[in-house]
C-alpha positions in Angstrom: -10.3 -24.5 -0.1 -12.1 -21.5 -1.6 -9.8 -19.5 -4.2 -9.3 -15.5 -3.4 -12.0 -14.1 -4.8 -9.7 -12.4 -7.5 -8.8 -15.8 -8.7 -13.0 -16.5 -8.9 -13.8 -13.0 -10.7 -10.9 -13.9 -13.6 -12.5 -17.2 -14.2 -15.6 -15.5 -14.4 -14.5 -12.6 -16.9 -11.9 -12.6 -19.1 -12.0 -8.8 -19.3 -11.5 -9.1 -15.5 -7.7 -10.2 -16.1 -6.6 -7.0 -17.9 -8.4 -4.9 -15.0 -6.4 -6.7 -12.3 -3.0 -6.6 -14.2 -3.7 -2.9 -14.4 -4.4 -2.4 -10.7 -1.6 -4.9 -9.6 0.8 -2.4 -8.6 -2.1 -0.7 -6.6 -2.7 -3.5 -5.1 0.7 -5.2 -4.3 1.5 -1.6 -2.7 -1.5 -1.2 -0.2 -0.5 -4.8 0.8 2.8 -4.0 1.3 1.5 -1.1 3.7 -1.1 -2.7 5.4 1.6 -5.8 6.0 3.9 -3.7 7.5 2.0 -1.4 9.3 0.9 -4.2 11.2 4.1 -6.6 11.8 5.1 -3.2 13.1 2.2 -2.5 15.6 0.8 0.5 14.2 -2.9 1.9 14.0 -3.2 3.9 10.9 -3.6 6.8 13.3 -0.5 5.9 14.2 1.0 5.6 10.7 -0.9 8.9 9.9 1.1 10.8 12.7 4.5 9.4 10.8 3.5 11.2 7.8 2.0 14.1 8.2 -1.5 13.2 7.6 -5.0 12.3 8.9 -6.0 9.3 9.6 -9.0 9.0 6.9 -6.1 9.8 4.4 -4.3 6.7 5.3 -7.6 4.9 5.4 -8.6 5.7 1.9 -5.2 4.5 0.6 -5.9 1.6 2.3 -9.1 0.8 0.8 -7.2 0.6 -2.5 -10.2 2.6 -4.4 -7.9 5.5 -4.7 -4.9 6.1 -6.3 -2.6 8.3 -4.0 -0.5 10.8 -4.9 3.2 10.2 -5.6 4.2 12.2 -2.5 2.2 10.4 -0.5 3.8 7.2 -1.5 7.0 8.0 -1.0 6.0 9.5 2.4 4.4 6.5 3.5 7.3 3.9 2.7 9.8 6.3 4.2 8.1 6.3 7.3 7.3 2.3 7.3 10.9 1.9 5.9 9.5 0.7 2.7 11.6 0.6 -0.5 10.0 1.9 -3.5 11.0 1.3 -7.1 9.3 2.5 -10.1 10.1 0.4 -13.0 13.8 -0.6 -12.9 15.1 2.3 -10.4 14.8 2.5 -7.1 13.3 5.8 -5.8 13.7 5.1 -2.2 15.8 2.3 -0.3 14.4 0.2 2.1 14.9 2.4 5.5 14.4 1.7 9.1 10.8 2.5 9.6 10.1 5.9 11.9 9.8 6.5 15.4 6.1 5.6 16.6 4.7 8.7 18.3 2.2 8.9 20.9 
């Protein structure tokens, strides 16, 4: 069974570890999205409409290479009925996700 390749990059670096603890929450959040957009059926166009947005914008979020903007966050779990907590306090309660649009 091959490891994920984060697993084979930290066993290759040790300065690798730090970089991936610092991108973590990055990363654990664009999973989250991409997980539920999904289960839920959506295309990120689709996902786009729900926020306000275009669809590139969802797609670079995505991609993980960018850090959104705070408003887009909270924009994005409100409309996938995400929670989202920043450090011990929850800034928005886990929702019922919004209306797909055609």
């Amino acid at each position: 069974m091959t490891k994920p390749l984060h697993h084979q990059l930290l066993n290759e670096s040790p300065d690798a570890d730090a970089e991936y603890e610092r991108l973590r929450p990055r990363f654990e959040f664009v999973t989250a999205v991409v997980q539920t957009r999904t289960k839920l059926g959506w295309s990120q166009r689709d996902l786009a409409r729900a926020v306000g947005v275009s669809q590139p914008v969802i797609a670079r979020l995505e991609s993980g290479d960018h850090d959104p903007k705070l408003g887009t966050m909270l924009a994005v779990c409100r409309a996938l009925g995400l929670p989202l907590t920043v450090g011990q306090r929850t800034v928005l309660a886990k929702g019922e996700p919004a209306t797909r649009t055609a």
